[in-house]
N, C-alpha and C positions, 0 to 999 in steps of 0.2 A: 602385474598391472600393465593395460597396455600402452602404447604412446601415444599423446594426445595427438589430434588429426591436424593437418599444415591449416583448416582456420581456426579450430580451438587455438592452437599455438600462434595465430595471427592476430588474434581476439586478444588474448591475455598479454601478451606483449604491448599489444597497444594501449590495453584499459591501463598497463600497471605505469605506460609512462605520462598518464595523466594525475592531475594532484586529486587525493580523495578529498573528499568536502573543498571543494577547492573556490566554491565563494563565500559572498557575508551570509549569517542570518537576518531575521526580522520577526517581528512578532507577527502572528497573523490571526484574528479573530476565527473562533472554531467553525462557524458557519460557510467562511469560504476556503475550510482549512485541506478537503479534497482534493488528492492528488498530489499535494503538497511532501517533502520530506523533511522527518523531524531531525531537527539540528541540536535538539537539546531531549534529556530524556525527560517522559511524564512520569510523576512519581504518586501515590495514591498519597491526598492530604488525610486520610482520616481511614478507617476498615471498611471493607465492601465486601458483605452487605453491614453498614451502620450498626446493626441489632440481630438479632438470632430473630428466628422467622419462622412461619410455618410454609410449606410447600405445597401442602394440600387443605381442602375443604373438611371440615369433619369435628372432633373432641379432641381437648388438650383432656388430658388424663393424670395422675400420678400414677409412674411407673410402675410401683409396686402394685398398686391395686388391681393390675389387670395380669398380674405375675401369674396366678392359679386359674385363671379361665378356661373353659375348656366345652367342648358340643352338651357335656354332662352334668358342669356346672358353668352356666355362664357366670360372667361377674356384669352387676349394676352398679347406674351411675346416674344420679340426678341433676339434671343441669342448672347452675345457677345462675349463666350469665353470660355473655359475647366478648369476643375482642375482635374487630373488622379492621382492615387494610387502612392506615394511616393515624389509629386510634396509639396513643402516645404511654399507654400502659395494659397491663392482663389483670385483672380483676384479683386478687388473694382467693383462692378456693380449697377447699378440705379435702380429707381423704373421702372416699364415694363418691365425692361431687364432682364434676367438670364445665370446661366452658366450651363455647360455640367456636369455632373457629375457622376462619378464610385461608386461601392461596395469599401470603402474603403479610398475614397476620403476626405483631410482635409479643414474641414468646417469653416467659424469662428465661434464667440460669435453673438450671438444677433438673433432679430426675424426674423431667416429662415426659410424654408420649404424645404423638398424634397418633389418632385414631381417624383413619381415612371414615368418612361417611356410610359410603356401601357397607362397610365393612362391622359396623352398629345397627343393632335394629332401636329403633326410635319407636317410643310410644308417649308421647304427649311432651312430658319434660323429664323423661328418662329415656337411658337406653341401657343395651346389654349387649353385652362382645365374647366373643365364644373360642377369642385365644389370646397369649397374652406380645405385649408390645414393645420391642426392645426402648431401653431409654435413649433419649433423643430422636424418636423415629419420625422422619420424616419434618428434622426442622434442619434447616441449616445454618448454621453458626454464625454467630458474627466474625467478618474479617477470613472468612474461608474462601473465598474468592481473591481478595487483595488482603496483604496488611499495611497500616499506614507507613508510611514513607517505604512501601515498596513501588519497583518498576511496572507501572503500566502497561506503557507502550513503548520501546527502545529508542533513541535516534539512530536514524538509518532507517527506520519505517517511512514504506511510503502509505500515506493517510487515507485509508478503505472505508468502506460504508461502518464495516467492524469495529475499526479502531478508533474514527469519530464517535462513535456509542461509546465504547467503553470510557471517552476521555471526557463525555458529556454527562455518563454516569456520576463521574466523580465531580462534578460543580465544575470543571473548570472552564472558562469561555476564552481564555485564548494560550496559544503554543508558541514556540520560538521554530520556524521551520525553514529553511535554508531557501534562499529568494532563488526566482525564476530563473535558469539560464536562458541567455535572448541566443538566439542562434540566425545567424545571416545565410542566406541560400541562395547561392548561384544556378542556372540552368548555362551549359555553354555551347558554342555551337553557331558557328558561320548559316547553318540550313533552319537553325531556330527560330522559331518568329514565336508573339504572344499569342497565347491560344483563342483569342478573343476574334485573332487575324482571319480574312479567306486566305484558304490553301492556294496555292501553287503549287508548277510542276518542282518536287524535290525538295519543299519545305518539310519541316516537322513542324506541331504545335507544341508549347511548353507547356504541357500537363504535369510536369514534375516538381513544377515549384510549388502550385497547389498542392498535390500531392503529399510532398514531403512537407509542405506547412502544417496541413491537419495530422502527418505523424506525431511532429515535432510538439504539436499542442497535446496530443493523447500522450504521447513520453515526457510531458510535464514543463515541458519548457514553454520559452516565447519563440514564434517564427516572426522574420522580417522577409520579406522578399526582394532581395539583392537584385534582379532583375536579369537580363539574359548576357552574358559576357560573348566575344564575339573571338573568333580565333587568332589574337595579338595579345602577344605571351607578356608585354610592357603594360598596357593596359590591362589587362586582366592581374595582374602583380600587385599593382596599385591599386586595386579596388581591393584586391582582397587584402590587404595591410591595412586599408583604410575600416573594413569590417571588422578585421582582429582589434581593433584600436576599439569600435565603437558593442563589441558585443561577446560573447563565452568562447562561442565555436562557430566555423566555418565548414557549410554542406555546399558539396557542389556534385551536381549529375552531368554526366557526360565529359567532351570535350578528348576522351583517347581515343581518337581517330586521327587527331591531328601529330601526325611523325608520329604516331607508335603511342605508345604509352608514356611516353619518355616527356611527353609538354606536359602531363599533370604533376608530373612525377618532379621533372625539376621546375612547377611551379609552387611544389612544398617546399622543395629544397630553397628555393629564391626567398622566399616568406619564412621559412622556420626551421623545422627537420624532419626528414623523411623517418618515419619508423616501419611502416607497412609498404611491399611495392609489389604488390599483385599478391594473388594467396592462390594458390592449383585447387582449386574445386571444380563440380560441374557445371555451371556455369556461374557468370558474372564475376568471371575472374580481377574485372581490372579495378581492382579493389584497393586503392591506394588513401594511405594514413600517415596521419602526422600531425604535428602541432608548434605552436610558434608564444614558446616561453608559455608553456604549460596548458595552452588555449587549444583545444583539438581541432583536427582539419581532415575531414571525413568525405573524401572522394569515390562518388558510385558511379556503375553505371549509367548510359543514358537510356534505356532499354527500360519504361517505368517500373515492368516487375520485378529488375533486377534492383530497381536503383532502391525499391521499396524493402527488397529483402537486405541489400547492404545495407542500410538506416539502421533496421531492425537487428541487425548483428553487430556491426560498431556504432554507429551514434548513439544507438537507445547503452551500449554499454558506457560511451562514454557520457553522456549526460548523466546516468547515473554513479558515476565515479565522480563528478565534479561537483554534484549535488550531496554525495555520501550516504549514497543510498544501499544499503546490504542487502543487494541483489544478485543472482550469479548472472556468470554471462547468459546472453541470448543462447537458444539451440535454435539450427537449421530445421528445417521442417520438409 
């Protein structure tokens, strides 16, 4: 097996010194239950599908009767009667006889057949089948999908178009799914101005607060925009404590230019504890992590594509370790 790469190894260290599920639940109505991670698992109240069923269009049969069919002898079959999609019973019918049957149609127990359509030649209120049709063919069972009180959907799912259907399948209109992380975002940087600003000579604009806003919302959190911190390592200290007080996790883009790497590095240190201080990759190395009493603190570059790809490899990991989402780490791309 080979060894994992210095940011796998930077990744996993840092997700594992975050707390898993590491805030409250709430319940949340299934309509706006999207994106959401469940905090508690959905269990099937009842079997899915409710009743045995048919899958296709066509003749319920007894099995046996179509046992000996064949191009040389077909077997016939007079039809007595429908069962359509939503109808709450199947007609009682004889041996020769059959009923009419939909996609969807409830079947009983015992040795029936469907008989797909194509597959009958139909003449008025008869037909004949020219092979014969194992039993159960073409019905699926009640409870073969789910059985009751099994797992649905796990907690640690995060909530897809998929898993909303299957949870809307089963009647249920609301989950227990682990509340939003609010995450606060610093841009820092003496040469920073709001992006809204006219340039000047040696300004930057702060596109990275937006930026990593609309991440932070796509990776399931809340963003707050902390606003642009300026390079005063006392004041910038204080804001960010003041953040950890008021929100999950703490993003901030840039700000290692000032003395090296060394001012972001010991402004996790001043605030919390350093677990990540740079990772040797190709670029956007100055990739500094930490957290402050279990609150993560996710320093990228100032560089937007770098600072987007660092988000996307430790934030999105730890947001989902604090929300308890059974996700594996991000991969570089």
């Amino acid at each position: 097996m080979s060894e994992p790469s210095p940011l796998t190894e930077a990744q996993q260290r840092f997700s594992d010194s975050i707390p898993f599920r590491g805030l409250g639940s709430e319940p949340c109505a299934l309509e706006q239950a999207l994106g959401h991670v469940l905090a508690r698992d959905v269990t099937a109240p009842e079997d899915m599908p409710p009743y045995h069923r048919a899958i296709v269009e066509g003749f319920l049969i007894h099995t046996a009767d179509g046992a000996k069919a064949s191009e040389e002898k077909p077997a016939s079959f007079r039809i007595v009667g429908a069962v359509r999609p939503g109808d709450k019973h199947c007609p009682a019918f004889k041996p020769g006889e059959a009923i009419r049957i939909a996609t969807g149609s409830l079947v009983p127990d015992g040795p029936y057949s469907s008989v797909r359509a194509w597959e009958a030649k139909e003449d008025g209120d008869t037909f004949t089948i020219t092979r014969p049709f194992p039993p159960r063919f073409f019905i699926e069972e009640k409870g073969c999908d789910l059985k009751q009180g099994a797992v649905a959907v796990a907690a640690g799912a995060r909530l897809d178009a998929a898993a909303i259907g299957t949870i809307a399948a089963l009647g249920i209109a609301s989950v227990t799914v682990t509340a939003r992380p609010k995450v606060t975002i610093f841009a820092s940087g003496d040469e920073v101005v709001p992006y809204t600003q006219a340039m000047t000579p040696g300004a930057i604009r702060d596109s990275n607060s937006l930026m990593l806003a609309a991440a932070v919302t796509t990776a399931g959190a809340v963003p707050v925009i902390g606003g642009i911190q300026r390079d005063d390592f006392d004041k910038f200290a204080a804001a960010v404590r003041t953040a950890l007080a008021q929100s999950d996790m703490v993003l901030i883009s840039g700000g290692t230019a000032v003395g090296g790497r060394d001012f972001i590095s010991d402004l996790v240190k001043a605030v919390g504890e350093l677990v990540v201080d740079g990772v040797p990759m190709r670029s956007g190395r100055p990739l500094i992590m930490g957290h402050a009493k279990g609150k993560p603190i996710v320093c990228v570059a100032g560089h937007p594509p770098e600072a987007l790809r660092g988000f996307r490899l430790f934030g999105v990991a730890a947001l989902n370790r604090l929300a308890g989402c059974n996700a594996e780490l991000p991969k570089d791309e």
